[in-house]
Every structure is written in structure tokens, then in C-alpha cells.
C-alpha positions as a printed NumPy array, in Angstrom:
array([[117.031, 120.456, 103.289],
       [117.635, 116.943, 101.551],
       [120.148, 116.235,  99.213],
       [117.532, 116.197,  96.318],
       [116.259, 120.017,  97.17 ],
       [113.37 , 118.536,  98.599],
       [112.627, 119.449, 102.76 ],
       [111.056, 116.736, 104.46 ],
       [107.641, 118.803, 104.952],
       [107.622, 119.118, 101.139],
       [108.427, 115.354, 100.571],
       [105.622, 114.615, 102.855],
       [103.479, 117.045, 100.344],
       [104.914, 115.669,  97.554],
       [103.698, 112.064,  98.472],
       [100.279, 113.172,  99.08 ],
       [100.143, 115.305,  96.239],
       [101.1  , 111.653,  94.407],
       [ 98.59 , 109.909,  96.347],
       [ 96.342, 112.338,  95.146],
       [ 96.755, 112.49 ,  91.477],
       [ 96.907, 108.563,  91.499],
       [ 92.952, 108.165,  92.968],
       [ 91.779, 110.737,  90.471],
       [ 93.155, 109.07 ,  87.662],
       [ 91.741, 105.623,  88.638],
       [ 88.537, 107.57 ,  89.057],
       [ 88.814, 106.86 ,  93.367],
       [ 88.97 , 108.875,  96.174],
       [ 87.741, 106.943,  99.036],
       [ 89.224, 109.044, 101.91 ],
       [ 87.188, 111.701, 103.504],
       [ 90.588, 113.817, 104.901],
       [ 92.085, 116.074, 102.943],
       [ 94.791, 118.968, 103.962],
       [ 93.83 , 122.346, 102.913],
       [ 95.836, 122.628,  99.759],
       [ 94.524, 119.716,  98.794],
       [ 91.085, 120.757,  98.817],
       [ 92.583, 124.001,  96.68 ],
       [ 93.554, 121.641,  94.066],
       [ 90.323, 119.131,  94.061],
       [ 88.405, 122.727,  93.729],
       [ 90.926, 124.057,  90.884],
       [ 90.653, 120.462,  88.999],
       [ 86.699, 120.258,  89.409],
       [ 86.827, 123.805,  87.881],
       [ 88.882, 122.866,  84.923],
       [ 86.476, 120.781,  83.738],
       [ 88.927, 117.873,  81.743],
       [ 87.39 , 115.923,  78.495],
       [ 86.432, 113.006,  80.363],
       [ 88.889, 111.062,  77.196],
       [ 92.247, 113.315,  77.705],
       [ 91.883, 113.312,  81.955],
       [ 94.106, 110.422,  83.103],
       [ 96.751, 111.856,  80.786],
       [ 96.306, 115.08 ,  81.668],
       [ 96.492, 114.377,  84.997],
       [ 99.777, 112.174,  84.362],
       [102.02 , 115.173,  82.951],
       [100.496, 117.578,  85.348],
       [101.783, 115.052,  88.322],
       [104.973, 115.155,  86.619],
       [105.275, 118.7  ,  86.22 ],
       [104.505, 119.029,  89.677],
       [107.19 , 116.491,  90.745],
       [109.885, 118.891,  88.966],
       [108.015, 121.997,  90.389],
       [109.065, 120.285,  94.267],
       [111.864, 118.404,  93.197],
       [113.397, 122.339,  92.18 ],
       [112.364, 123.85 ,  95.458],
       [109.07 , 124.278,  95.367],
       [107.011, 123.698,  98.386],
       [103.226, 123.967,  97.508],
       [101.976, 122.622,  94.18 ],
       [100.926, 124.493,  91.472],
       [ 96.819, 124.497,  90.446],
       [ 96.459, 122.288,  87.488],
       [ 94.709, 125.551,  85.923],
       [ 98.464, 127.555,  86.523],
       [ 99.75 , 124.112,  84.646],
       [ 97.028, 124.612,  81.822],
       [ 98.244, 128.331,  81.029],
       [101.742, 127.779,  80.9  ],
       [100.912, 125.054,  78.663],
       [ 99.129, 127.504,  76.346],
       [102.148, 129.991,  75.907]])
């Protein structure tokens, strides 16, 4: 484990996961590779259906929240719909 909390596998998920949430909010994905849980979360963020208006900065604070999520120990990001609920409450 790093001296952050963060294992190496997750900082390698954690970068990807950035690299991620970066295309979609410039509206770009032009790779054609994706890991598994990555797929998972293109599906879950599809599903969501974002206003089109509020997306990039949706997407913004739900990279950030995900960057604590790892940052404290976790090792898969959450869906953006698990980030939506909690939001709710």
C-alpha cells in the first residue's frame, strides 16, 4: 500500500477512471479499449441519462467524489447512479 492509501493497482484505476471522466466531459472517447469496470460505468452513465446543460459538471464532482472514494481505500469506483442517490439523501 502507498503512503496516500492508494495500492498501485488502484492508482492505475484511478488514472483511468480520470482519463475516463475527462473524454466524457469534452464530449470524446476515441479509444475502442475499455477494462470491464469501465464498460460498467459507460453503461451506468448512459443509463442516467444527464441534462445535456448540468453533464460536464456533474461529471466534475462525481470524478471528485470518486477520487476521495480511492484516495480512502477504495479500490473500484462507485456507479455515478450510487453517486446520484447519496446525493439525494
Amino acid at each position: 500500500m502507498e503512503a496516500n492509501g492508494v495500492t498501485n493497482d488502484a492508482e492505475a484505476r484511478l488514472t483511468r477512471f480520470r482519463k475516463l471522466i475527462h473524454e466524457l466531459e469534452l464530449g470524446l472517447t476515441e479509444r475502442n479499449t475499455f477494462q470491464p469496470w469501465e464498460v460498467e460505468l459507460l453503461l451506468d452513465i448512459h443509463d442516467c441519462e444527464l441534462p445535456r446543460a448540468r453533464r460536464a459538471a456533474l461529471l466534475k464532482r462525481y470524478g471528485k467524489a470518486v477520487e476521495r472514494q480511492m484516495e480512502n481505500g477504495g479500490l473500484t469506483p462507485m456507479k455515478l447512479s450510487e453517486y446520484l442517490k447519496r446525493k439525494e439523501h
